[in-house]
C-alpha positions in Angstrom: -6.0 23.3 -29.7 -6.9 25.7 -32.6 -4.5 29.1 -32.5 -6.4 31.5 -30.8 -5.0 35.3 -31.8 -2.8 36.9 -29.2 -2.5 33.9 -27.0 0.7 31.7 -26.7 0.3 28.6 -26.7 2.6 26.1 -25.0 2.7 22.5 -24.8 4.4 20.7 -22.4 3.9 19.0 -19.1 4.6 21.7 -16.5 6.3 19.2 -14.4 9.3 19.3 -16.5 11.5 22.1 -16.3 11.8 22.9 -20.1 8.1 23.7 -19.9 8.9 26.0 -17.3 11.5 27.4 -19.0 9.2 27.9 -22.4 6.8 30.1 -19.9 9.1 32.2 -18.4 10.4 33.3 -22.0 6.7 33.6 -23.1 6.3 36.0 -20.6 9.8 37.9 -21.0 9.3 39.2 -17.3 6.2 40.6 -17.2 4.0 39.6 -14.2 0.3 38.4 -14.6 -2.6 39.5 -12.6 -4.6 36.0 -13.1 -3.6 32.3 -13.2 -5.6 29.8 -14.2 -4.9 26.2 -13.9 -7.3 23.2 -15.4 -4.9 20.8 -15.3 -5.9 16.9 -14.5 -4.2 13.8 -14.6 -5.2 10.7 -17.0 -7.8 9.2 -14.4 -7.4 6.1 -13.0 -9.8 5.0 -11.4 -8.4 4.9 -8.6 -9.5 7.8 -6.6 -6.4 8.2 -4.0 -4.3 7.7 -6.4 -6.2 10.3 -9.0 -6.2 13.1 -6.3 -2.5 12.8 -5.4 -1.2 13.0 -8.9 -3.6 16.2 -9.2 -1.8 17.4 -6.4 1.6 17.2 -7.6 -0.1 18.8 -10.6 -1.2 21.9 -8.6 2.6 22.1 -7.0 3.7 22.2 -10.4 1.7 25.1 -11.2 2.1 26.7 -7.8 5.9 26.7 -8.8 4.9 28.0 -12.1 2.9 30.7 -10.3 4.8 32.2 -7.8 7.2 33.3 -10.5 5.1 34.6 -13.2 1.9 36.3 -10.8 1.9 39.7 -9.6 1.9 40.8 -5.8 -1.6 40.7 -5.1 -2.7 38.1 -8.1 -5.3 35.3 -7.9 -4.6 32.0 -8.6 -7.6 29.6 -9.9 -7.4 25.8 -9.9 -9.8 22.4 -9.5 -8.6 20.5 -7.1 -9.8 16.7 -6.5 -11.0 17.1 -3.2 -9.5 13.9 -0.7 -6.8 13.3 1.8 -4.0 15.7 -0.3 -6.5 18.9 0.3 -4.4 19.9 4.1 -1.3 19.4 1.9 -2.2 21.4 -0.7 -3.6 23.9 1.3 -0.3 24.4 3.7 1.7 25.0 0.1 -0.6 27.4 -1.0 -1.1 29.1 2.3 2.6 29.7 2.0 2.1 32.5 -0.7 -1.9 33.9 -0.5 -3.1 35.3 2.1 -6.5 34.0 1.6 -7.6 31.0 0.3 -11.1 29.7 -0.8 -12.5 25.7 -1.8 -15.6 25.9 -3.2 -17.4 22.6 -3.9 -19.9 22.9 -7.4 -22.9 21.1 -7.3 -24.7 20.5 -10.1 -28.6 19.9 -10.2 -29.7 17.3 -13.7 -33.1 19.2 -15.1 
């Protein structure tokens, strides 16, 4: 990714704790208001197996979230909709008081 000025940019795979680490540093306590999370696996092709790696993704960033988001924040993630979704929602659950799936549909002109 090209440097962008004023962001800090991290790589790492954020289900590794020095990655972790290297974001709580990057935000020296401060809380956030906003988290966004794009993350997705390398597909497979298999689609069970596609949606429940995502879904350790999104605990990953959850646990990334909870630390570094403000009382009251949002939290914005795609989620590979399948058998992990009642899972994922009871983590989530755990720590927003609401929570929304939306389902994009796009139309081919």
């Amino acid at each position: 990714m090209a440097p962008i000025d004023n962001v800090h940019h991290i790589v790492g795979d954020i289900t590794k704790g020095i990655t972790l680490n290297q974001i709580l540093q990057a935000f020296k306590g401060k809380l956030c208001d906003l988290v966004i999370c794009d993350g997705a696996p390398d597909i497979t092709g298999f689609h069970d197996m596609d949606q429940y790696i995502q879904s350790q993704l999104l605990v990953a960033a959850l646990n990334i979230t909870v630390k570094v988001l403000k009382k009251g924040g949002n939290f914005v993630a795609k989620i590979f909709k399948g058998s992990e979704l009642g899972f994922l929602y009871s983590q989530f659950k755990l720590y927003f008081r609401e929570i929304h799936i939306f389902k994009l549909v796009y139309d081919v002109i």
